[in-house]
C-alpha positions in Angstrom: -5.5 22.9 -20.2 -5.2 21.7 -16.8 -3.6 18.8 -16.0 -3.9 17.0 -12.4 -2.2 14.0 -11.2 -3.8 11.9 -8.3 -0.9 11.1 -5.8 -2.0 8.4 -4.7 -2.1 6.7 -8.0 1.5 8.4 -8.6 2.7 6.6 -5.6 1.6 3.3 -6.3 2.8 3.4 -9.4 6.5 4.3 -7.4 5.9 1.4 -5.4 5.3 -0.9 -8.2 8.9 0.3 -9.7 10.6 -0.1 -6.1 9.5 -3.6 -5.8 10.0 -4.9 -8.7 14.1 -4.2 -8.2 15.9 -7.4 -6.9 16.4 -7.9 -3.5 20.1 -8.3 -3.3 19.8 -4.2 -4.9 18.1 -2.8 -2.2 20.2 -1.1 0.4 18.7 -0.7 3.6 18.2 2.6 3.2 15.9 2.0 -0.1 13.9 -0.3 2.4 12.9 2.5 5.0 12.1 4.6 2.2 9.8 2.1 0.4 7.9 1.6 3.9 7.9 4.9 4.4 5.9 5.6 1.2 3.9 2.6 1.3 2.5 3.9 4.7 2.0 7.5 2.9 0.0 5.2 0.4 -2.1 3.9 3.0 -2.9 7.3 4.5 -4.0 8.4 1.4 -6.2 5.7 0.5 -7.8 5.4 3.7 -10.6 7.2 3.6 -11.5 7.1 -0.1 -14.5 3.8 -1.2 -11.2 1.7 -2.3 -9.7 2.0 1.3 -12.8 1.2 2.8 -13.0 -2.1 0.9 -10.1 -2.8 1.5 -10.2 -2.6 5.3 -13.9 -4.7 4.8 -11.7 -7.5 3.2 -9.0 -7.5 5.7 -11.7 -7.7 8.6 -13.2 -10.4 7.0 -10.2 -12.3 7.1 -9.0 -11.6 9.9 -12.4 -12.7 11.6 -12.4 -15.8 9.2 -9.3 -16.8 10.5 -9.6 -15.9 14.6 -12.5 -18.3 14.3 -11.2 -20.6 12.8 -8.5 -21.5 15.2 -11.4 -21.6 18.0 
């Protein structure tokens, strides 16, 4: 039996635990570390259907606001 684990779900799961600490627990090194896997996160989701919506949605936004402040 073969098992396989999908990092990227593994790592959001980590990211879900690291957040949820308080903020008065965090050192500053546990910050760099947490943005340092978020954007490990990102890489890995980029080019899968989910990242692509996701940047769809942020464009959208974005454009939705830029015009709105014309």
């Amino acid at each position: 039996m073969l098992v396989t684990i999908n990092v990227a779900v593994l790592l959001a799961i980590i990211i879900i635990l690291r957040l949820r600490r308080r903020t008065q627990a965090r050192s500053r090194f546990d910050e760099k570390l947490t943005v340092a896997i978020v954007l490990v996160f990102g890489v890995l989701i980029a080019p899968t259907a989910f990242g692509q919506g996701i940047l769809d949605v942020v464009i959208q936004v974005v454009q939705g606001v830029s015009q709105s402040g014309r």
